[in-house]
N, CA, C and O atoms as a CHARMM CRD file, in Angstrom:
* protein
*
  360
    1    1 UNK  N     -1.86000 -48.09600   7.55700 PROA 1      0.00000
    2    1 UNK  CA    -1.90500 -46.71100   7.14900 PROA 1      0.00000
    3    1 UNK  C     -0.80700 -45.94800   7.89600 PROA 1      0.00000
    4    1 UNK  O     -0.83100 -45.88100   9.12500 PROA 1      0.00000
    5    2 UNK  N      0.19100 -45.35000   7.13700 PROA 2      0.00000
    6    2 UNK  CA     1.06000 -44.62800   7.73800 PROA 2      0.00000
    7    2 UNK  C      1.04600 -43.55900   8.78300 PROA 2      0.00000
    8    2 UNK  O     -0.04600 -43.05000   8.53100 PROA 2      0.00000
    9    3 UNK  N      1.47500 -42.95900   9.67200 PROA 3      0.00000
   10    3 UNK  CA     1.11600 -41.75700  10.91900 PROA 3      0.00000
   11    3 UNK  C      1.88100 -40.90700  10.60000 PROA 3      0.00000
   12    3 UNK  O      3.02900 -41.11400  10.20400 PROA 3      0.00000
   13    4 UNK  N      1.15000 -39.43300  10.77600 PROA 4      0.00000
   14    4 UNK  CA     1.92900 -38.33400  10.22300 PROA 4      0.00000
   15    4 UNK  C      2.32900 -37.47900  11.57900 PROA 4      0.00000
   16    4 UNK  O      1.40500 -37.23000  12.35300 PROA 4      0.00000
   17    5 UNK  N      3.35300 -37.12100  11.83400 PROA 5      0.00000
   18    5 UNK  CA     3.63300 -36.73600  12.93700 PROA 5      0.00000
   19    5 UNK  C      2.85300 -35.13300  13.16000 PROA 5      0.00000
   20    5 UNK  O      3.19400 -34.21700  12.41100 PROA 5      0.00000
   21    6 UNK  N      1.93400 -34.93000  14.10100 PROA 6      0.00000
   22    6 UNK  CA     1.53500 -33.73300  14.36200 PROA 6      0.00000
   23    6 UNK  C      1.66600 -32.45500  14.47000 PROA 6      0.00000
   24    6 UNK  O      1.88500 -32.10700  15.63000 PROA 6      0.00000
   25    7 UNK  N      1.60400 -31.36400  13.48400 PROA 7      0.00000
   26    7 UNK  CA     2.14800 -30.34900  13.63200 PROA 7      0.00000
   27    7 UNK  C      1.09800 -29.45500  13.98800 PROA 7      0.00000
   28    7 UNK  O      0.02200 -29.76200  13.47500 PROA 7      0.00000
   29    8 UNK  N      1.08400 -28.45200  14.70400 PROA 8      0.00000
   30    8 UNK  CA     0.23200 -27.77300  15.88300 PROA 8      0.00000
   31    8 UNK  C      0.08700 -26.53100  14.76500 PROA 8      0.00000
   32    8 UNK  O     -0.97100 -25.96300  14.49000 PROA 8      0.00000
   33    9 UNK  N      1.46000 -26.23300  14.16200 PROA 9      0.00000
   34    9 UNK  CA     0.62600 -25.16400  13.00800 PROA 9      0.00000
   35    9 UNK  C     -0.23700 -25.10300  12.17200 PROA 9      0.00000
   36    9 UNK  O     -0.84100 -24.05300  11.95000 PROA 9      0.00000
   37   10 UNK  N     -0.48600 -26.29300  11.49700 PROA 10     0.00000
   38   10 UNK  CA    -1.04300 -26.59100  10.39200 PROA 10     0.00000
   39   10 UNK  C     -2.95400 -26.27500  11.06600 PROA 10     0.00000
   40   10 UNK  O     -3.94500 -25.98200  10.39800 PROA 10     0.00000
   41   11 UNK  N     -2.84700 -26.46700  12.40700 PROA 11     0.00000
   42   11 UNK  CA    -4.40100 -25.96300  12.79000 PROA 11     0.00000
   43   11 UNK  C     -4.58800 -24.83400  13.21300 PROA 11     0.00000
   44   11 UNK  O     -5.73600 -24.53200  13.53800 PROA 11     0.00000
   45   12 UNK  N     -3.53600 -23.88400  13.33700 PROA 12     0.00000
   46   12 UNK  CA    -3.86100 -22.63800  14.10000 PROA 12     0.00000
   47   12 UNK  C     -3.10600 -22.18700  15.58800 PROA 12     0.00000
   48   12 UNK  O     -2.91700 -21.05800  16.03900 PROA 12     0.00000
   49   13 UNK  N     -2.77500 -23.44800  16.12400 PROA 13     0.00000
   50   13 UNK  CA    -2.43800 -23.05800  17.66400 PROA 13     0.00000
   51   13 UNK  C     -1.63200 -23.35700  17.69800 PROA 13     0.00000
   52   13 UNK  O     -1.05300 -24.21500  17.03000 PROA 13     0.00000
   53   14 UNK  N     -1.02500 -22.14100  19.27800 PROA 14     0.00000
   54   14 UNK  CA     0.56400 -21.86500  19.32500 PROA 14     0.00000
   55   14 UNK  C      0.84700 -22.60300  20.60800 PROA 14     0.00000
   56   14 UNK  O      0.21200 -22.95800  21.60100 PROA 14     0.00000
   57   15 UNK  N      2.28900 -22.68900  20.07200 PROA 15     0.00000
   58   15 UNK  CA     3.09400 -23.57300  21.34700 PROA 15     0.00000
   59   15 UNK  C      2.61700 -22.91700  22.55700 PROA 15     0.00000
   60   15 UNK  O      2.14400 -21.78800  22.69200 PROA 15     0.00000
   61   16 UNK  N      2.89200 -24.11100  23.66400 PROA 16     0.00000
   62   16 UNK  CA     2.55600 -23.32800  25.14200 PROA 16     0.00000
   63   16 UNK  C      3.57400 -22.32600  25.18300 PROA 16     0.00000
   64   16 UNK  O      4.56800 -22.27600  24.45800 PROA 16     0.00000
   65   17 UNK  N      3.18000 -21.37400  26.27300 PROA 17     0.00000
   66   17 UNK  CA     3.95600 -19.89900  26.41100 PROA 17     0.00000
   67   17 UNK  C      4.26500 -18.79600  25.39600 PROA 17     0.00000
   68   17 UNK  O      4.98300 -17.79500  25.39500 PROA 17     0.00000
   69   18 UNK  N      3.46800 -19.36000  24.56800 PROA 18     0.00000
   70   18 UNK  CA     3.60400 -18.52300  22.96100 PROA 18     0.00000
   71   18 UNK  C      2.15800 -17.83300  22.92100 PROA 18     0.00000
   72   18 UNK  O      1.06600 -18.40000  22.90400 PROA 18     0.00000
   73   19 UNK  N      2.47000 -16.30200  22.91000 PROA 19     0.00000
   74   19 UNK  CA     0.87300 -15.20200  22.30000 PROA 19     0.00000
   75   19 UNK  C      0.78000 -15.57600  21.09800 PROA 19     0.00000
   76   19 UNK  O      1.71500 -16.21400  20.61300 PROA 19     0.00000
   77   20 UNK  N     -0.00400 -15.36800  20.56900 PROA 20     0.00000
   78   20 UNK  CA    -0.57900 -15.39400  19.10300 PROA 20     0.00000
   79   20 UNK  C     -0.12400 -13.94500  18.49800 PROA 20     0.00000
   80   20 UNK  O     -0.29100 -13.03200  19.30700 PROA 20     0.00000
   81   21 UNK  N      0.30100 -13.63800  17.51000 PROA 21     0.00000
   82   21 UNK  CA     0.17200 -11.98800  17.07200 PROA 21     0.00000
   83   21 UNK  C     -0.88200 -11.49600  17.06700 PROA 21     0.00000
   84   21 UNK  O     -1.91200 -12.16000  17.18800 PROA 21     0.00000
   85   22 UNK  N     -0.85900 -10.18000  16.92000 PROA 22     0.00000
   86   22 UNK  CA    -2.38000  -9.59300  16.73500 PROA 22     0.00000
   87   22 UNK  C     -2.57800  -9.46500  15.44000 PROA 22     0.00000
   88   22 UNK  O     -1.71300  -9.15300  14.62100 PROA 22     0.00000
   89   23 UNK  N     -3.87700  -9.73200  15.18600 PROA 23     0.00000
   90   23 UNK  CA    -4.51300  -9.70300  13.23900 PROA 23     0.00000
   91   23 UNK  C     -4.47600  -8.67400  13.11600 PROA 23     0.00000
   92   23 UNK  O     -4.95900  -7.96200  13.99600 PROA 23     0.00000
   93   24 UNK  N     -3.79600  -8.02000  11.79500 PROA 24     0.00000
   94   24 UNK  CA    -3.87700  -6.78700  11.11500 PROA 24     0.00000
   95   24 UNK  C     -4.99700  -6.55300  10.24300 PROA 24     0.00000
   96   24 UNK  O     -5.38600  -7.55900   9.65000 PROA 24     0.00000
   97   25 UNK  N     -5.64400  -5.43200  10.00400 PROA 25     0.00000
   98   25 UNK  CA    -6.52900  -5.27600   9.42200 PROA 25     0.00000
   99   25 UNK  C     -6.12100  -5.29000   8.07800 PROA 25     0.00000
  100   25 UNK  O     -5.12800  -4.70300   7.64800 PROA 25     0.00000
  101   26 UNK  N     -7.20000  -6.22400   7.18000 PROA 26     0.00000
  102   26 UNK  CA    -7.01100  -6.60600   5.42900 PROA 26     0.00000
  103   26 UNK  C     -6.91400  -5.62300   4.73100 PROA 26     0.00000
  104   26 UNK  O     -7.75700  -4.74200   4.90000 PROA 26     0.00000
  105   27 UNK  N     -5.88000  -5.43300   3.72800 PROA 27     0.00000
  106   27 UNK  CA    -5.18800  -4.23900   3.09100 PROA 27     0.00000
  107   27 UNK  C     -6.95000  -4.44700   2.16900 PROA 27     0.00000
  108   27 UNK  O     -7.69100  -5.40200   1.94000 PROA 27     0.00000
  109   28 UNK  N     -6.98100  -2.83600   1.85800 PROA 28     0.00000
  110   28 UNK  CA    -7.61200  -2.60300   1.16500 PROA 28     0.00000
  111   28 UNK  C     -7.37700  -2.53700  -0.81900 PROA 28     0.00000
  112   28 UNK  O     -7.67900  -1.76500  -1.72900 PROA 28     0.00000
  113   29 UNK  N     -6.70400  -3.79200  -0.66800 PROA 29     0.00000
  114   29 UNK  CA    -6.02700  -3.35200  -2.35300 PROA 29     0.00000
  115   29 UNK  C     -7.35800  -4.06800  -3.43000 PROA 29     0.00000
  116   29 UNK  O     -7.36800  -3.81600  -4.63500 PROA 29     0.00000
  117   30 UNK  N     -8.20700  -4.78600  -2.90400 PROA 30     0.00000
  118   30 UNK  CA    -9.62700  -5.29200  -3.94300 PROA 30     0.00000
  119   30 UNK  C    -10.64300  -4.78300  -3.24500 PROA 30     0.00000
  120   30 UNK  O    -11.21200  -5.25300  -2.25900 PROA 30     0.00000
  121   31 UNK  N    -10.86500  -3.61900  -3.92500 PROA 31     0.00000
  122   31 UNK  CA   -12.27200  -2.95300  -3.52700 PROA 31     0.00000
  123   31 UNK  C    -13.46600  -3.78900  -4.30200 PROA 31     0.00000
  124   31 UNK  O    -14.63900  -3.88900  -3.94100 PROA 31     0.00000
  125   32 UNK  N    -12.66300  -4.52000  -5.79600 PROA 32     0.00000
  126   32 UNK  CA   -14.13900  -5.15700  -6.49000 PROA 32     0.00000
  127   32 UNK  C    -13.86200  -6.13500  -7.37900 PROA 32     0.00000
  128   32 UNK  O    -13.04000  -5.78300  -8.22500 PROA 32     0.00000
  129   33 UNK  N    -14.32900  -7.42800  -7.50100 PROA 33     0.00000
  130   33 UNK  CA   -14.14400  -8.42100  -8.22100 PROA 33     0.00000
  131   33 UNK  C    -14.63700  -8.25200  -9.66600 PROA 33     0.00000
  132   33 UNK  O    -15.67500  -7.61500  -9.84900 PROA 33     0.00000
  133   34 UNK  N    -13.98400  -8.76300 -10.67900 PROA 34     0.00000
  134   34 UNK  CA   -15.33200  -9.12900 -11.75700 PROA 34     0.00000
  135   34 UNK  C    -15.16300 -10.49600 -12.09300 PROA 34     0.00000
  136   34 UNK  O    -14.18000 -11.17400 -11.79600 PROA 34     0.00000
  137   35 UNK  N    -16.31100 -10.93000 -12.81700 PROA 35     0.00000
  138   35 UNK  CA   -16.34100 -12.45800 -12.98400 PROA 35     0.00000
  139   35 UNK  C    -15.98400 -12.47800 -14.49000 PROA 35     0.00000
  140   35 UNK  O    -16.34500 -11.73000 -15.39900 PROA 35     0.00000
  141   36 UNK  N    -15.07400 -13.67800 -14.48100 PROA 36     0.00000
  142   36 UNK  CA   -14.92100 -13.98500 -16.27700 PROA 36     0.00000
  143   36 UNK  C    -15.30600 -14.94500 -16.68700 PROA 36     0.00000
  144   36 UNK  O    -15.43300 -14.98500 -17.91000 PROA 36     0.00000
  145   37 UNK  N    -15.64500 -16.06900 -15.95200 PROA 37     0.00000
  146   37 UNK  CA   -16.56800 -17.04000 -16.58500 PROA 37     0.00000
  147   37 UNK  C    -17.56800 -17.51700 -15.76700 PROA 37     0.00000
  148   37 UNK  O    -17.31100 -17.84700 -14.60900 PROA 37     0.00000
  149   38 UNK  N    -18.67500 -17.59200 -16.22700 PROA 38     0.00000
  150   38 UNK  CA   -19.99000 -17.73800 -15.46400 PROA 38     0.00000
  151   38 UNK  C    -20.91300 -18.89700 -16.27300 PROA 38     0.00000
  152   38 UNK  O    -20.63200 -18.96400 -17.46900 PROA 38     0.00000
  153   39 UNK  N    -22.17000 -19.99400 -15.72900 PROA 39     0.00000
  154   39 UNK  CA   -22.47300 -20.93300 -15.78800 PROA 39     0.00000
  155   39 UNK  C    -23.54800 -20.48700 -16.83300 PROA 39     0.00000
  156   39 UNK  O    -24.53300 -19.91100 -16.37200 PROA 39     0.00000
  157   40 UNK  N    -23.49800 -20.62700 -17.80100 PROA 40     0.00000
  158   40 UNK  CA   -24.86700 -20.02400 -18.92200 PROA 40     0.00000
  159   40 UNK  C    -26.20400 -21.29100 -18.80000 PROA 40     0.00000
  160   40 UNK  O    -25.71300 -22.41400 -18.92000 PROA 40     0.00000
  161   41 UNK  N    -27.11800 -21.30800 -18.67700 PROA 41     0.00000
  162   41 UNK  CA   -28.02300 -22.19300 -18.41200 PROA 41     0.00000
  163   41 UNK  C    -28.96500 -22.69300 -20.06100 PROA 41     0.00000
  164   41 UNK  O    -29.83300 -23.54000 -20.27000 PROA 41     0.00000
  165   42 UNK  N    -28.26300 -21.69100 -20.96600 PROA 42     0.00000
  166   42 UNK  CA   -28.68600 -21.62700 -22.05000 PROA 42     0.00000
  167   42 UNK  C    -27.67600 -22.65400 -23.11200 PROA 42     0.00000
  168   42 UNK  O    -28.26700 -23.41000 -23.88300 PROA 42     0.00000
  169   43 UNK  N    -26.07500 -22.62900 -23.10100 PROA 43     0.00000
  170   43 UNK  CA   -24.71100 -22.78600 -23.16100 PROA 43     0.00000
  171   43 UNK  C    -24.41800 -24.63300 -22.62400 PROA 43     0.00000
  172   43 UNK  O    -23.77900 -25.49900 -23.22100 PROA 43     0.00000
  173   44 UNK  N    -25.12400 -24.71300 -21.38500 PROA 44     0.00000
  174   44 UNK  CA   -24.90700 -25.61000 -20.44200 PROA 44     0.00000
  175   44 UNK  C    -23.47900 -25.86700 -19.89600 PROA 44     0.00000
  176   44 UNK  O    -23.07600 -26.96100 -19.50200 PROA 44     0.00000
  177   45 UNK  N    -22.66200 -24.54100 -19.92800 PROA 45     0.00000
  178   45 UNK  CA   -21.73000 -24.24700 -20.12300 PROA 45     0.00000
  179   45 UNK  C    -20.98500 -23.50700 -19.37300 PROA 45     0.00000
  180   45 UNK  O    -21.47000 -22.44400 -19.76000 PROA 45     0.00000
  181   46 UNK  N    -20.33000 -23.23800 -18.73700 PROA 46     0.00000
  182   46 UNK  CA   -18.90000 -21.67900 -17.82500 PROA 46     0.00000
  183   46 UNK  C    -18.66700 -21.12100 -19.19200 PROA 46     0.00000
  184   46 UNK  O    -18.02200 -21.88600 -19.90800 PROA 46     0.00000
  185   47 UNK  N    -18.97300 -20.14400 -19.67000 PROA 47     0.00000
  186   47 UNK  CA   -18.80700 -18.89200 -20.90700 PROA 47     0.00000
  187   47 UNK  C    -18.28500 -18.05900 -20.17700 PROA 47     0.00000
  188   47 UNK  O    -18.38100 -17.96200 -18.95400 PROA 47     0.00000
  189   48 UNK  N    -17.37400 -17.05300 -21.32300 PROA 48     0.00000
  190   48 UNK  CA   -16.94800 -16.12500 -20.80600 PROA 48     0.00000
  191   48 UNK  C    -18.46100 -15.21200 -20.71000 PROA 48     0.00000
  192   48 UNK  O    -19.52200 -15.41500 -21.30100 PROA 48     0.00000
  193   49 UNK  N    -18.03000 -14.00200 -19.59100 PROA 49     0.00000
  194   49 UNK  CA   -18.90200 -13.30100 -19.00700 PROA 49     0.00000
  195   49 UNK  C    -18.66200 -11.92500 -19.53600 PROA 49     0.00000
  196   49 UNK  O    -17.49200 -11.54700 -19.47700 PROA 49     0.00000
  197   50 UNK  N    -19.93600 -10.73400 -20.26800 PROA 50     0.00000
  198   50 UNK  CA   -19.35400  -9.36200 -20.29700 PROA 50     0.00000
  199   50 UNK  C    -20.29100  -8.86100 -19.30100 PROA 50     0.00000
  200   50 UNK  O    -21.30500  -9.46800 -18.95700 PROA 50     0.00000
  201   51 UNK  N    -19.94400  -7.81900 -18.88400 PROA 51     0.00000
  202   51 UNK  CA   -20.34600  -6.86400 -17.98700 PROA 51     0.00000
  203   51 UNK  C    -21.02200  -6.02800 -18.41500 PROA 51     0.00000
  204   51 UNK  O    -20.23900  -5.37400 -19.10400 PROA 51     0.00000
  205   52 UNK  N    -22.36500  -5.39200 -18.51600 PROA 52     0.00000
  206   52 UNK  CA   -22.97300  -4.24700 -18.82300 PROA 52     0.00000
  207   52 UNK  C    -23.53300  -4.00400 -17.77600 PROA 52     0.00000
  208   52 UNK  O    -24.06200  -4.71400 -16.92100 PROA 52     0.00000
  209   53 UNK  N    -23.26300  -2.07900 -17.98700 PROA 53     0.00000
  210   53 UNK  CA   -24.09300  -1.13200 -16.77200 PROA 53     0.00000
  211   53 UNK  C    -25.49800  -1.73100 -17.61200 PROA 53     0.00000
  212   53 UNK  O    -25.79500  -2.16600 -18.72500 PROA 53     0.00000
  213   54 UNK  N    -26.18700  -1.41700 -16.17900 PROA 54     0.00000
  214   54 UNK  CA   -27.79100  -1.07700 -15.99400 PROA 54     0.00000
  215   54 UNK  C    -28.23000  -0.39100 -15.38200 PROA 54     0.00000
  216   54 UNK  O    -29.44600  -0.42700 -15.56600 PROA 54     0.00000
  217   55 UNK  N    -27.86600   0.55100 -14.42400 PROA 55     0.00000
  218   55 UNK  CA   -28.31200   1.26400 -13.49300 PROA 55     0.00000
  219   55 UNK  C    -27.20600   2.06300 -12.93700 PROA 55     0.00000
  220   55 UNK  O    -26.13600   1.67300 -12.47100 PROA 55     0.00000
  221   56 UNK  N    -27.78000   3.53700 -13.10900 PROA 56     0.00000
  222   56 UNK  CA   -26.53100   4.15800 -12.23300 PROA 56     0.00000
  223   56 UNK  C    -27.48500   4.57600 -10.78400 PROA 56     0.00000
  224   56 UNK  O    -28.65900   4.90700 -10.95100 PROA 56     0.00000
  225   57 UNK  N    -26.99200   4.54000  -9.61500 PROA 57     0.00000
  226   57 UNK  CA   -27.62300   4.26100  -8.40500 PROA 57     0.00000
  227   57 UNK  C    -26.82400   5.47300  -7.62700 PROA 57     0.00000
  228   57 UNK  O    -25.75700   5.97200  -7.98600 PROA 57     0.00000
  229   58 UNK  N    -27.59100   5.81200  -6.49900 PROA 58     0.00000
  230   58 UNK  CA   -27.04900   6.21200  -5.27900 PROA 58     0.00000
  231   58 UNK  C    -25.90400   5.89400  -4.82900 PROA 58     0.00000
  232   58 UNK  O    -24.79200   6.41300  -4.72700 PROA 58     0.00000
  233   59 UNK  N    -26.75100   4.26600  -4.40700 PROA 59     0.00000
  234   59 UNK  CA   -25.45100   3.36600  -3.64100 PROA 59     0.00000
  235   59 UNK  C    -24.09300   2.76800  -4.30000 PROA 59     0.00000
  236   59 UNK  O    -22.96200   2.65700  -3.82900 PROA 59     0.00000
  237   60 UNK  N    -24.64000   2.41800  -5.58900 PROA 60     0.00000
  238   60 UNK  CA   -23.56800   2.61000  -6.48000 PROA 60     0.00000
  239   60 UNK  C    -24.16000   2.25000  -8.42900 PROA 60     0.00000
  240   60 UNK  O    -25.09700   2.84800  -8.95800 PROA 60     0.00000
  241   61 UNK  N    -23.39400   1.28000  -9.04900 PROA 61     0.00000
  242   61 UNK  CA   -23.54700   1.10900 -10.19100 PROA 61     0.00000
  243   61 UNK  C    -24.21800  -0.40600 -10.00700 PROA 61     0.00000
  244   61 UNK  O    -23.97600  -1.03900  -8.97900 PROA 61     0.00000
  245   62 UNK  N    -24.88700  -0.83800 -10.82500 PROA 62     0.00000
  246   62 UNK  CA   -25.97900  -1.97700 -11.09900 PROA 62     0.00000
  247   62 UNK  C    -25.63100  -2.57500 -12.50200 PROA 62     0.00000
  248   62 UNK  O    -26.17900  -2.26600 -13.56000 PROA 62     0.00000
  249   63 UNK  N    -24.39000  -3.69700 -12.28700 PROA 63     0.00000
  250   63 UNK  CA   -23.80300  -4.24600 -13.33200 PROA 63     0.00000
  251   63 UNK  C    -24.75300  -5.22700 -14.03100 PROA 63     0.00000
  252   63 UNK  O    -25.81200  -5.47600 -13.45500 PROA 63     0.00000
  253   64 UNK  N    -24.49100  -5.81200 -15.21400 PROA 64     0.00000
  254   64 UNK  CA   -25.76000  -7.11500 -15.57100 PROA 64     0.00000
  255   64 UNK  C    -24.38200  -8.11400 -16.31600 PROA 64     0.00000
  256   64 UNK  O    -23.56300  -7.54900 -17.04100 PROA 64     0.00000
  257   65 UNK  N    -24.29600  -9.44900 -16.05400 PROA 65     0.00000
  258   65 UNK  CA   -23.22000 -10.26200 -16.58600 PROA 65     0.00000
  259   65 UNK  C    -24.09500 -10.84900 -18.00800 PROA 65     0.00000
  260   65 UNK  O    -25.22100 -11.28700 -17.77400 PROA 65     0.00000
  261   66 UNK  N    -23.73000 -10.86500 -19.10000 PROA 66     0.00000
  262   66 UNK  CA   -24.05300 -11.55900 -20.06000 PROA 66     0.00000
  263   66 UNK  C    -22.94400 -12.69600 -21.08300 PROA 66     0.00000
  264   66 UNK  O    -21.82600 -12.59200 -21.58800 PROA 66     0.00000
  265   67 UNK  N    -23.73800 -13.48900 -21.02700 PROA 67     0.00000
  266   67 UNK  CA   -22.79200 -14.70800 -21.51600 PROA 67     0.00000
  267   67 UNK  C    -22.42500 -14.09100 -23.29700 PROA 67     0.00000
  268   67 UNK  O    -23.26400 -13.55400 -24.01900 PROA 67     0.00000
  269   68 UNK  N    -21.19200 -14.32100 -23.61400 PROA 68     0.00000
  270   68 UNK  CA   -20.65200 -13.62000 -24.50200 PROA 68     0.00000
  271   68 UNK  C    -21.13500 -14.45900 -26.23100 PROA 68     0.00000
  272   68 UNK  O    -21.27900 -13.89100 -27.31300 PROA 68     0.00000
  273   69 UNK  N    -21.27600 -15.90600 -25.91200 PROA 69     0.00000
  274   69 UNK  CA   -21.91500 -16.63300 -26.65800 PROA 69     0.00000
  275   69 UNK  C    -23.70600 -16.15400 -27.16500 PROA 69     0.00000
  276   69 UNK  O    -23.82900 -15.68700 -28.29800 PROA 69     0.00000
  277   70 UNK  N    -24.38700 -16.23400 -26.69400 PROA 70     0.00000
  278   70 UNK  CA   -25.41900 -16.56300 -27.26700 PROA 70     0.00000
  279   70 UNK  C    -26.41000 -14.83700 -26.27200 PROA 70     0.00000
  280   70 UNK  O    -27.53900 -14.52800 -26.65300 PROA 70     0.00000
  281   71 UNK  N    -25.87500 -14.21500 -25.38900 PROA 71     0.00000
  282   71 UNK  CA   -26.53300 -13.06200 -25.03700 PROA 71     0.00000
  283   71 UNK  C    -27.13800 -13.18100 -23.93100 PROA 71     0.00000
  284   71 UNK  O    -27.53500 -12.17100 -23.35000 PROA 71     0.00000
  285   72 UNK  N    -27.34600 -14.51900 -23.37600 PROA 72     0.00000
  286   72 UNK  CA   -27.91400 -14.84400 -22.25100 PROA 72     0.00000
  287   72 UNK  C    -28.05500 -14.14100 -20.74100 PROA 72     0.00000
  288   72 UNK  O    -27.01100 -14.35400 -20.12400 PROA 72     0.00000
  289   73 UNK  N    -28.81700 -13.52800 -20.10800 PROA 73     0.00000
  290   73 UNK  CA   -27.76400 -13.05900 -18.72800 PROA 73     0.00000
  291   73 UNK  C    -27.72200 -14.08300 -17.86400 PROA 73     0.00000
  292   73 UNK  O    -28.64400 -14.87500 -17.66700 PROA 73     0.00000
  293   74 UNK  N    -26.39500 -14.08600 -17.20800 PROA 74     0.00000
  294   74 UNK  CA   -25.91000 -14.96500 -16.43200 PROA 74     0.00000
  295   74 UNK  C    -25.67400 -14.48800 -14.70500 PROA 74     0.00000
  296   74 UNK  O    -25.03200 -15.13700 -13.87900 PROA 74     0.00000
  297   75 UNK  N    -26.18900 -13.55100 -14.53400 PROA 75     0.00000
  298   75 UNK  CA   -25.76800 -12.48100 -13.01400 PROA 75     0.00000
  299   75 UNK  C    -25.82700 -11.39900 -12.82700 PROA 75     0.00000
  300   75 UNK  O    -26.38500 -10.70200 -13.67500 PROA 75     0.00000
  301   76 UNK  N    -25.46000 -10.99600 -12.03100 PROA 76     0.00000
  302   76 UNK  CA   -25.52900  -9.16800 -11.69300 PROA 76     0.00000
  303   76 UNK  C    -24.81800  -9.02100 -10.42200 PROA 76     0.00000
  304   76 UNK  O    -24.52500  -9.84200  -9.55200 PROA 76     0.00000
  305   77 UNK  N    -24.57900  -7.54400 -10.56000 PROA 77     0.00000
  306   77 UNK  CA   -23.71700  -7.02400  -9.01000 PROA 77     0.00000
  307   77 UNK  C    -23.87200  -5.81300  -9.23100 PROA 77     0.00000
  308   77 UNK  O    -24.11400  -5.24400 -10.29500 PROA 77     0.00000
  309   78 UNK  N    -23.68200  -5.26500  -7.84400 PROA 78     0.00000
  310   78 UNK  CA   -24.12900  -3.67000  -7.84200 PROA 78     0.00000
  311   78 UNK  C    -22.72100  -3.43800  -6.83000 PROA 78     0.00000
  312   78 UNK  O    -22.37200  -4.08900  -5.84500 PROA 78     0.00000
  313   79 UNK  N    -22.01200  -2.13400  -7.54900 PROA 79     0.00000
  314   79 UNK  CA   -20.78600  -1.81700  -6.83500 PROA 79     0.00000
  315   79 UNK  C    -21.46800  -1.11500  -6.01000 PROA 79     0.00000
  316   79 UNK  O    -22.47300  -0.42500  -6.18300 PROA 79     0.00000
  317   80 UNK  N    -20.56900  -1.44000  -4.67900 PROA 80     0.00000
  318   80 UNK  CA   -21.31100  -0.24000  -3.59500 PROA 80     0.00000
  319   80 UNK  C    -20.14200   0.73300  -3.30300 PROA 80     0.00000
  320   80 UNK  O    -19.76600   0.90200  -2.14300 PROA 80     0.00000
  321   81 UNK  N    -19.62500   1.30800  -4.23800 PROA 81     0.00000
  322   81 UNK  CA   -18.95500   2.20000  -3.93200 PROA 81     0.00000
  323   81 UNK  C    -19.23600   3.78600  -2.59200 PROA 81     0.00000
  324   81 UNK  O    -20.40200   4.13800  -2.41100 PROA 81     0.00000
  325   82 UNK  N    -18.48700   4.27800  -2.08700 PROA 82     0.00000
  326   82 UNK  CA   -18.71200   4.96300  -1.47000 PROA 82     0.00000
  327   82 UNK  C    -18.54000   6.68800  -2.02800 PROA 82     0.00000
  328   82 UNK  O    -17.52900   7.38600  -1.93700 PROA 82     0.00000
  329   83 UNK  N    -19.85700   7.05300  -2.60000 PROA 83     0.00000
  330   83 UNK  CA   -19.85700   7.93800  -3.64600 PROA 83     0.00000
  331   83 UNK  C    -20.80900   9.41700  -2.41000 PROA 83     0.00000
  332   83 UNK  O    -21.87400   9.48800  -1.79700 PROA 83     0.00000
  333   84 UNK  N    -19.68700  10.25000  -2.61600 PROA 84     0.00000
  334   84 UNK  CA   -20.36500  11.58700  -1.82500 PROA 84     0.00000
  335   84 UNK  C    -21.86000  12.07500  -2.75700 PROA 84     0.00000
  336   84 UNK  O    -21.63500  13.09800  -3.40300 PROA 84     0.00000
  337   85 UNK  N    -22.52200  11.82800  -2.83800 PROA 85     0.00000
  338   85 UNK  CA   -23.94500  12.27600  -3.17300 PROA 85     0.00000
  339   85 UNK  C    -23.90100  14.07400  -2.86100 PROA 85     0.00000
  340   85 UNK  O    -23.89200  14.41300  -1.67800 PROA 85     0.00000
  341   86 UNK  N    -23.87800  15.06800  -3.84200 PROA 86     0.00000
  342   86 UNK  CA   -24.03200  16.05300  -3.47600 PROA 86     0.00000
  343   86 UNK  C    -25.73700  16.59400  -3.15400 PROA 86     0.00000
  344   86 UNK  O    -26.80300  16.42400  -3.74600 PROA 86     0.00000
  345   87 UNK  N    -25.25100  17.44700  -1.67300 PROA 87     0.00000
  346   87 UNK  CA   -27.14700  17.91400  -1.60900 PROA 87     0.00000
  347   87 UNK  C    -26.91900  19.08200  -1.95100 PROA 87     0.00000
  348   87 UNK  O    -25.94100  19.82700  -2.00500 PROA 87     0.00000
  349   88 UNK  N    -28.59300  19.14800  -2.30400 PROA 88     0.00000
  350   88 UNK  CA   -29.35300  20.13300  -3.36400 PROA 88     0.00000
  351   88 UNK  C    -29.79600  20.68300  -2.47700 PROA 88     0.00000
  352   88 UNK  O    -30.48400  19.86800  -1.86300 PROA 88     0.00000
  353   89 UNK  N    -29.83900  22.33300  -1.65500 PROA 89     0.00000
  354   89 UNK  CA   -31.12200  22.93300  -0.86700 PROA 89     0.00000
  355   89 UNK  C    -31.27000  23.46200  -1.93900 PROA 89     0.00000
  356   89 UNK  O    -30.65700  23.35100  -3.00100 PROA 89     0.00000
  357   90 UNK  N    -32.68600  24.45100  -1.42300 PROA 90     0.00000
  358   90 UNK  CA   -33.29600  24.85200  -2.70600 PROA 90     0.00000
  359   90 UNK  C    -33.12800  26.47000  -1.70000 PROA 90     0.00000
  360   90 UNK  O    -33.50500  27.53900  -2.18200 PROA 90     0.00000
C-alpha cells in the first residue's frame, strides 16, 4: 500500500511557531433554508417538496412541506424570524 506524505493542513494544525488566525464571525448571508426534495413515505420516493404557511406565530411563520406528487406532508419548519411584536397598553 502506497504512503502519502503528511500534510499538517489537511487536519487543522499549524506549523510550530505559527498562531492560528482568529475565526471571524459567519456572514450572515442565509438567514433560511428551504427544502426541494424531501423523502415521501407515500411516493417511496425524494419528491419535489412545496411549502405551505400554516401558522402565522409570534416567533415566527409555521411552514408545512408537501410532496408535490400525491399531497402527502413530508415536514415542517417554523421561521424564527426576529419580528418586533408591537405592544398594546390599553
Amino acid at each position: 500500500m502506497p504512503r502519502f506524505p503528511f500534510d499538517t493542513r489537511a487536519f487543522g494544525s499549524t506549523p510550530p511557531g505559527m498562531q492560528p488566525a482568529p475565526r471571524q464571525a459567519a456572514p450572515t448571508q442565509f438567514r433560511s433554508l428551504n427544502a426541494t426534495l424531501l423523502f415521501c413515505p407515500t411516493c417511496k420516493e425524494a419528491t419535489p417538496a412545496r411549502e405551505r404557511l400554516l401558522l402565522v406565530l409570534p416567533a415566527g411563520n409555521k411552514y408545512e412541506y408537501v410532496c408535490s406528487y400525491c399531497g402527502t406532508s413530508t415536514g415542517e419548519k417554523t421561521d424564527q424570524e426576529e419580528q418586533k411584536t408591537p405592544l398594546f397598553l390599553p
